[in-house]
Structure formats: C-alpha cells, structure tokens
FIVO-184159 format. One record per residue (C-alpha): x, y, z; residue number from 1. Coordinates in steps of 0.001 Angstrom, whole numbers. Example, Ala and Ser with C-alpha at 12.3 -4.5 7.8 and 13.67 -1.06 7.14 Angstrom:
// residues 2
[pt [12300,-4500,7800],1]
[pt [13670,-1060,7140],2]
// end
This chain:
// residues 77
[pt [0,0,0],1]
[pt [869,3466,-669],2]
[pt [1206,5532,2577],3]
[pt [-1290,8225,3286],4]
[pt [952,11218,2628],5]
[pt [1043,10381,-955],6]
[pt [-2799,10482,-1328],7]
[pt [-3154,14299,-2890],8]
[pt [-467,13410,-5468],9]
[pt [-1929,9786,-6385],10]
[pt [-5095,11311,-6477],11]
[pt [-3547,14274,-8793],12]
[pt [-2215,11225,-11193],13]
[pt [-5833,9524,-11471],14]
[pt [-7781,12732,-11519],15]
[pt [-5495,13874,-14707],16]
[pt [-4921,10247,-16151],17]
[pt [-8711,10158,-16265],18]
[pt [-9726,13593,-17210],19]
[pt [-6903,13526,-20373],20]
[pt [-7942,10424,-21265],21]
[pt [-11540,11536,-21289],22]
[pt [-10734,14728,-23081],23]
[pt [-8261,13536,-25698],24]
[pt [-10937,10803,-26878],25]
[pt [-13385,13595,-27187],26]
[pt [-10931,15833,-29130],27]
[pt [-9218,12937,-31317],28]
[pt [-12802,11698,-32561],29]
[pt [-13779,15302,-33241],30]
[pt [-10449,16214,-35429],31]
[pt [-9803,12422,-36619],32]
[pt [-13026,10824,-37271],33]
[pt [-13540,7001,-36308],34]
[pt [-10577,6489,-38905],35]
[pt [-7997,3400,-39419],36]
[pt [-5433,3674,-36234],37]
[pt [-8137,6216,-34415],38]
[pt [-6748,3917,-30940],39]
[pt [-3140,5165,-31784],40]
[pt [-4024,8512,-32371],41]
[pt [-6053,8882,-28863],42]
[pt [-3319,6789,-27209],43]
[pt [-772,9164,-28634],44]
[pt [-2661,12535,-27474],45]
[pt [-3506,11115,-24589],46]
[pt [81,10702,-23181],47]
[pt [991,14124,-24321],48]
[pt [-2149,15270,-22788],49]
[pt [-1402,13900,-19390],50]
[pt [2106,15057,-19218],51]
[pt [505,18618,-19387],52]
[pt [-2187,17948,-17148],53]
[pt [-414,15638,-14232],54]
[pt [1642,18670,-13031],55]
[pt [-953,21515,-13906],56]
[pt [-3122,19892,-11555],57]
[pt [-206,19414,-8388],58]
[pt [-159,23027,-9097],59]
[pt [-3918,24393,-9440],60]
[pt [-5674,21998,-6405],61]
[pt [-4142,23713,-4074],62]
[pt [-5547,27232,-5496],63]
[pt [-9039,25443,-6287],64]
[pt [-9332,24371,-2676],65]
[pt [-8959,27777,-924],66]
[pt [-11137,29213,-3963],67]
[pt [-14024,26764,-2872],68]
[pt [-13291,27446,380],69]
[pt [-13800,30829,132],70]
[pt [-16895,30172,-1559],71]
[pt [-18612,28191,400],72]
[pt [-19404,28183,4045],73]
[pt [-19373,25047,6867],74]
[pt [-22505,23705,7519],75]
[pt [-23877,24469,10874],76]
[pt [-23866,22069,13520],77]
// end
C-alpha cells in the first residue's frame, strides 16, 4: 500500500490520467473521425495530454481548494 501522505499526489495522477484520457478521446474523434489507427491517435494525445495535465493539476488543487473554500461556508452544527 501506498502511505497516506502520498494520497493528494496519487489522487492528482488519477484525476489527470482520467480527465486527459476523457478529453483527448473527445478531441481525437472530433479532429480524426472514427478512422484506421483512431486507438493510436487517442493513445498518442492522450500521453501528451497527461504530461501537461499531471503537473498543472499538483499546481492548481491547491488554489481550487482555498477558492471553494472561500466560496462556500461550513454547515452548521
């Protein structure tokens, strides 16, 4: 297992792994069609994709947080 600490950044890798891969497929199909090798192109944008968005999100999280924080209030209890 994968110590707690580590949790924001694994979740950072999924979060981004599936969000590229989500958004490449999207993008790929729209540009490319369902053509001959369409697998290779989304693979291939896909990778590119996530290098991009892996660190972009380490980097914005922390900013979204405090922004939600800031716009939202605890509920009472």
């Amino acid at each position: 297992m994968i110590p707690a600490r580590f949790a924001p950044v694994l979740f950072g890798l999924i979060l981004s792994g599936l969000m590229s891969l989500l958004v490449s497929g999207i993008a790929t199909l729209r540009a490319a069609g369902f053509v001959d090798g369409f697998a290779l192109l989304w693979v291939g944008a896909w990778l590119s994709s996530w290098a991009v968005a892996f660190p972009t999100v380490l980097v914005v999280a922390p900013i979204a947080r405090r922004l939600v924080a800031r716009l939202t209030t605890a509920p009472d209890t």
